[in-house]
LONU-60874 format. One record per residue: residue in three letters; x, y, z of N, C-alpha, C in turn. Coordinates in pm, whole numbers, plus 50000, padded with zeros to 5 digits. Last residue first. Layout:
BEGIN
+------+-------+-------+-------+-------+-------+-------+-------+-------+-------+
| code |   n_u |   n_v |   n_w |  ca_u |  ca_v |  ca_w |   c_u |   c_v |   c_w |
+------+-------+-------+-------+-------+-------+-------+-------+-------+-------+
|  Ala |     X |     Y |     Z |     X |     Y |     Z |     X |     Y |     Z |
...
+------+-------+-------+-------+-------+-------+-------+-------+-------+-------+
END
This chain:
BEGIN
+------+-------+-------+-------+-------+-------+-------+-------+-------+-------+
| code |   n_u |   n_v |   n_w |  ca_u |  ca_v |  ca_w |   c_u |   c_v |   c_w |
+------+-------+-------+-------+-------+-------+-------+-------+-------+-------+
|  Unk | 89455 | 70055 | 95742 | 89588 | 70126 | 95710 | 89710 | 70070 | 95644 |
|  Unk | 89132 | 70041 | 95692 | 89260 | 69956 | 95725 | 89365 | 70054 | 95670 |
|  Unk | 88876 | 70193 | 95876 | 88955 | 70200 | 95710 | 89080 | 70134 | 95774 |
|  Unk | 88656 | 70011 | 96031 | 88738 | 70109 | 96061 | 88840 | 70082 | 95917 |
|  Unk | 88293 | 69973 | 95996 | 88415 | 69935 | 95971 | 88502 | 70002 | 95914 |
|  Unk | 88023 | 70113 | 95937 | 88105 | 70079 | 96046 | 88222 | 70029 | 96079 |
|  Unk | 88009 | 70069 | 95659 | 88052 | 70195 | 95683 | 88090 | 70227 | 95837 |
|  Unk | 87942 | 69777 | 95687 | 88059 | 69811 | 95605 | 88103 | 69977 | 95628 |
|  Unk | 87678 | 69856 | 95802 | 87832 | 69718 | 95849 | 87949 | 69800 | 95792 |
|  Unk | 87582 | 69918 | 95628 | 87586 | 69972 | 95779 | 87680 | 69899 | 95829 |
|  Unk | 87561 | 69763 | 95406 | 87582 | 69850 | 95382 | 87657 | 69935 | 95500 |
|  Unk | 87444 | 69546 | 95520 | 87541 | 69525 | 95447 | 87627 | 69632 | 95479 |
|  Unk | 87194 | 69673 | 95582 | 87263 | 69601 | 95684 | 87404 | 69607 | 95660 |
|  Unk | 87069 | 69662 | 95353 | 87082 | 69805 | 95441 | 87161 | 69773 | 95529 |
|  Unk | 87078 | 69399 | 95231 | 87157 | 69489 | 95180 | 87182 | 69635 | 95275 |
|  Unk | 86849 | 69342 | 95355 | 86957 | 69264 | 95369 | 87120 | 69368 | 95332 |
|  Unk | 86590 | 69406 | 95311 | 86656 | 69517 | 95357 | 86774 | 69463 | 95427 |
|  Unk | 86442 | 69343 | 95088 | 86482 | 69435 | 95063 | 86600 | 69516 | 95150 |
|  Unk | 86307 | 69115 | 95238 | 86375 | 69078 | 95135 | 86435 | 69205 | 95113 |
|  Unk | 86333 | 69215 | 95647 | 86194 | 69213 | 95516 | 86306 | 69185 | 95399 |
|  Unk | 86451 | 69072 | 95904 | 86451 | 69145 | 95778 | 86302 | 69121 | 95663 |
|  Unk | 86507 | 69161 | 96240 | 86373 | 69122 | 96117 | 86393 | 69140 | 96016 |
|  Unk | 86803 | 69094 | 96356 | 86737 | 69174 | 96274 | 86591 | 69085 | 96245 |
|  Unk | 86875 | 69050 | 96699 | 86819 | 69001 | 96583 | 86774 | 69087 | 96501 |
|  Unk | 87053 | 69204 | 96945 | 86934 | 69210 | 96873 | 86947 | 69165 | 96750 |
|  Unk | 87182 | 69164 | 97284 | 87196 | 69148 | 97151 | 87064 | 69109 | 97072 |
|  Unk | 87327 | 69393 | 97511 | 87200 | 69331 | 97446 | 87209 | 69301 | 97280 |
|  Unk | 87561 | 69369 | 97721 | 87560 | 69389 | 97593 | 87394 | 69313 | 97555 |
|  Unk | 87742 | 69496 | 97968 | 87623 | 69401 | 97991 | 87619 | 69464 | 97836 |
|  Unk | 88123 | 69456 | 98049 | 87998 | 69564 | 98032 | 87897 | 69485 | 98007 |
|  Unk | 88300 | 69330 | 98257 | 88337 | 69509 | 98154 | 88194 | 69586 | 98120 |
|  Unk | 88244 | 69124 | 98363 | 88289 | 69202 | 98440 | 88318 | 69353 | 98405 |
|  Unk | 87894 | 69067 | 98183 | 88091 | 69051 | 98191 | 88092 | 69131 | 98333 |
|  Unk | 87617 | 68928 | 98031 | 87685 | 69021 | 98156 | 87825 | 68971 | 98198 |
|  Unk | 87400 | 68927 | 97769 | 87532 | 68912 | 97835 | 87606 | 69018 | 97873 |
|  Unk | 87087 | 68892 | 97635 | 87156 | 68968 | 97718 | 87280 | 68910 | 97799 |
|  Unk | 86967 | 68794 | 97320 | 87051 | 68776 | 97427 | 87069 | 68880 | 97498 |
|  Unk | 86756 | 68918 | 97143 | 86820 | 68791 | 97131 | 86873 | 68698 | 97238 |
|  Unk | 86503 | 69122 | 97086 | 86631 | 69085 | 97174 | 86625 | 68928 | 97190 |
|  Unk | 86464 | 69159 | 96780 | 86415 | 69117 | 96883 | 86518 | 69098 | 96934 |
|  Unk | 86367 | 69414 | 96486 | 86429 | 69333 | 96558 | 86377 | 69305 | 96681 |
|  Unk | 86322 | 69629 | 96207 | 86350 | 69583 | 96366 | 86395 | 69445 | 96379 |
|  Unk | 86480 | 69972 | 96072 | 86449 | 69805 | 96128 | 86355 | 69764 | 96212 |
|  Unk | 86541 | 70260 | 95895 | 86488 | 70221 | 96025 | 86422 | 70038 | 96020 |
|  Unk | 86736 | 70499 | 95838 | 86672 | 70329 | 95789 | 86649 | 70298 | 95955 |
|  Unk | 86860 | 70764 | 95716 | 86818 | 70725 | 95802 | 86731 | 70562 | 95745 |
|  Unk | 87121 | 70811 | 95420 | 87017 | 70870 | 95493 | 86970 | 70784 | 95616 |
|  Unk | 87366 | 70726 | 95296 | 87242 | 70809 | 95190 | 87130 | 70828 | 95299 |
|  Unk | 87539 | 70688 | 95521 | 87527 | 70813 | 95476 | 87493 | 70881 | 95379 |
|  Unk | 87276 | 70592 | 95807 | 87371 | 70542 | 95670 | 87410 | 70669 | 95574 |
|  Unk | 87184 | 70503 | 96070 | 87231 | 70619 | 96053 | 87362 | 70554 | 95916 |
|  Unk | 86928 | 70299 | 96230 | 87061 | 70273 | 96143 | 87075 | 70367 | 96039 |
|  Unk | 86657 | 70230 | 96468 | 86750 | 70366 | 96359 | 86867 | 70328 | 96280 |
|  Unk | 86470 | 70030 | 96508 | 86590 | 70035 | 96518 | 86644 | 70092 | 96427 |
|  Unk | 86152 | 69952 | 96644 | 86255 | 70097 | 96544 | 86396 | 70095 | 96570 |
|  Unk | 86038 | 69737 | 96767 | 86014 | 69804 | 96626 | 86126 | 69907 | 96566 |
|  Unk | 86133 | 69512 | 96874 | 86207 | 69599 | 96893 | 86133 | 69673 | 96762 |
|  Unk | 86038 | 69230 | 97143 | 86029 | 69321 | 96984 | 86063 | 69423 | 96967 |
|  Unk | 86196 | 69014 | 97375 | 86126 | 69152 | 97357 | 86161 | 69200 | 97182 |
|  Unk | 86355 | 68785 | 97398 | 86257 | 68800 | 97261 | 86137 | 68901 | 97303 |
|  Unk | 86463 | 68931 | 97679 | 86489 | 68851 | 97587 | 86349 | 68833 | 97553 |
|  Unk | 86437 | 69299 | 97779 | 86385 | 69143 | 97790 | 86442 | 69050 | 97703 |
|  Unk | 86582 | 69596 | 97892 | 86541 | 69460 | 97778 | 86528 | 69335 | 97812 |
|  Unk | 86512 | 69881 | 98003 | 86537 | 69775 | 98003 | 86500 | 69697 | 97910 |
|  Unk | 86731 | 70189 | 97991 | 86642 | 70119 | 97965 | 86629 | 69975 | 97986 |
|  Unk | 86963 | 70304 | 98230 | 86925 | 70311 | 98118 | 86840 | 70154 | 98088 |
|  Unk | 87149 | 70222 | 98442 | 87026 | 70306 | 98455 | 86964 | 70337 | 98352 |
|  Unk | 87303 | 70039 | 98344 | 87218 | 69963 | 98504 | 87080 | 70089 | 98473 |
|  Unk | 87307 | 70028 | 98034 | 87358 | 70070 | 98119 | 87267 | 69984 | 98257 |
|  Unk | 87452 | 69793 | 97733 | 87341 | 69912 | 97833 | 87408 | 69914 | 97954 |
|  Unk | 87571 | 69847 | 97405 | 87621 | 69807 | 97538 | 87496 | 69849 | 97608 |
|  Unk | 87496 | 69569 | 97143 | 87502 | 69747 | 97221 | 87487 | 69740 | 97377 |
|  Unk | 87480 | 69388 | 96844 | 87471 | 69418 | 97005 | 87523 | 69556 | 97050 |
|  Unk | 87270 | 69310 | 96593 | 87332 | 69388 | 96645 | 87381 | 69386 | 96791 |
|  Unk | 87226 | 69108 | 96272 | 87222 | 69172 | 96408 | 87322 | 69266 | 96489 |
|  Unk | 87299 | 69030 | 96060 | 87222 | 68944 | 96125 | 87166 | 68997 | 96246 |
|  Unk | 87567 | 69071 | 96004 | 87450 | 69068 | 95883 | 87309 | 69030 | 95961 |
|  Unk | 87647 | 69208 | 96278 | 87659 | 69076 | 96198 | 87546 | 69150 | 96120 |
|  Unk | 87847 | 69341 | 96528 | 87734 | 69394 | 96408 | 87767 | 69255 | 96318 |
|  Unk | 87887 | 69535 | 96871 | 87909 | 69469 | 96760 | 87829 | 69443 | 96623 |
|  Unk | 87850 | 69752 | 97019 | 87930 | 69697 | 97048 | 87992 | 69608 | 96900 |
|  Unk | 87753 | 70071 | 96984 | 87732 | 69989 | 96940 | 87844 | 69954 | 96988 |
|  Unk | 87619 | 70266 | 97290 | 87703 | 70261 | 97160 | 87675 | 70126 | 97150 |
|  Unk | 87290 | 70432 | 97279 | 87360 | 70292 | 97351 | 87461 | 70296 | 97230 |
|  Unk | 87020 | 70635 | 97429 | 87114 | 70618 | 97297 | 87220 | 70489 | 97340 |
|  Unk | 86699 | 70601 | 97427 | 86809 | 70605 | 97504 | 86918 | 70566 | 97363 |
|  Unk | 86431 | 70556 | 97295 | 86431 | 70705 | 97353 | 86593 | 70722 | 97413 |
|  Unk | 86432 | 70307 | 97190 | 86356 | 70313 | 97351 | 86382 | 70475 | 97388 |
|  Unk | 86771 | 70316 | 97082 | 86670 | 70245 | 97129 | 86569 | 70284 | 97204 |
|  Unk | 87006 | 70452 | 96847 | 86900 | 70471 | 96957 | 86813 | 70403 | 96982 |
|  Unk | 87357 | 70401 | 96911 | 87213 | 70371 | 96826 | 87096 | 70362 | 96894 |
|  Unk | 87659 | 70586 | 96799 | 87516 | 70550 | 96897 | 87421 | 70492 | 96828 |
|  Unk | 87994 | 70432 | 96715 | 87856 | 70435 | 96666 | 87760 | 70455 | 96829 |
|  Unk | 88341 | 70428 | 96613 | 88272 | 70457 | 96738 | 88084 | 70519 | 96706 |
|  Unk | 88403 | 70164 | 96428 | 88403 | 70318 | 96455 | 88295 | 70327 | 96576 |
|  Unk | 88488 | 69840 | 96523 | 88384 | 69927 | 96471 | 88441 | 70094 | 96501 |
|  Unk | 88585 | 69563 | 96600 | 88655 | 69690 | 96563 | 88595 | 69762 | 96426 |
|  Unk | 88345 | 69334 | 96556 | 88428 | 69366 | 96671 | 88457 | 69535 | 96659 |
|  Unk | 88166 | 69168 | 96352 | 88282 | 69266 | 96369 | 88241 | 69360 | 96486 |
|  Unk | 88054 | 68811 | 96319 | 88060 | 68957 | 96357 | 88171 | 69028 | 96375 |
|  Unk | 87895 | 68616 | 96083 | 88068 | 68618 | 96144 | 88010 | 68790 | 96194 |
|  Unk | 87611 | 68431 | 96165 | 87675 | 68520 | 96101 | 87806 | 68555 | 96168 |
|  Unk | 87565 | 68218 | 96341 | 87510 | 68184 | 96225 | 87595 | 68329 | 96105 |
|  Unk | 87680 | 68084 | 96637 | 87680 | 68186 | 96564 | 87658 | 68191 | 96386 |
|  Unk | 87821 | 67907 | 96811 | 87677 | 67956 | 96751 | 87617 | 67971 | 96614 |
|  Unk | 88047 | 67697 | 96812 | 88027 | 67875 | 96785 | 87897 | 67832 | 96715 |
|  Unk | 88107 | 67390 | 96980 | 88062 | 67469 | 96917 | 88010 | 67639 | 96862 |
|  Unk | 88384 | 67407 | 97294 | 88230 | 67436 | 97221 | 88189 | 67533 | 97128 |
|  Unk | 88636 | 67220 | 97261 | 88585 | 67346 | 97253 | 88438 | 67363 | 97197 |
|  Unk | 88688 | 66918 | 97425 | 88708 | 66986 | 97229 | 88634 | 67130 | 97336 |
|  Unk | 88906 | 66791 | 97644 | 88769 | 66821 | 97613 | 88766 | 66922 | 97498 |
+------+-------+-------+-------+-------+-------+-------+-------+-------+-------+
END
């Protein structure tokens, strides 16, 4: 039986520097990061998310300054390790590149 199709419209990175990103008043590390979106771990006692709940303010800490997004919850997936909400960017034409950018300074310097 072949392997099922990958989704996935953008390639994501995995082995990130260690990032919070604040949602909803609660801080959540970042799990992963596509041009496209974001996932972040939650907790049982920390905030809740709906799928295609709207996400107006999604902070992204860049080091010419603060950017703020949004987005919609995409997915919620539950492991035996950790429950990860995954959020769609909204992009407006201008802010493809802020993403870019946040990606790339999330990503650990190769040795």
């Amino acid at each position: 039986m072949p392997a099922p199709a990958n989704k996935r419209k953008n390639k994501r990175a995995y082995q990130l520097k260690p990032t919070l990103v604040t949602l909803k008043g609660a801080d959540f590390e970042l799990n992963d990061i596509s041009s496209g979106g974001i996932g972040v771990v939650i907790e049982k006692s920390g905030p809740e998310f709906i799928t295609g709940e709207r996400i107006e303010k999604i902070p992204l800490e860049l080091q010419s300054g603060m950017v703020n997004l949004k987005g919609v919850v995409s997915h919620i997936s539950v492991s035996t390790e950790k429950t990860i909400c995954g959020i769609r960017f909204l992009l407006a034409d201008d802010e493809f590149d802020v993403v870019i950018q946040f990606k790339k300074e999330r990503e650990p310097l190769e040795l």
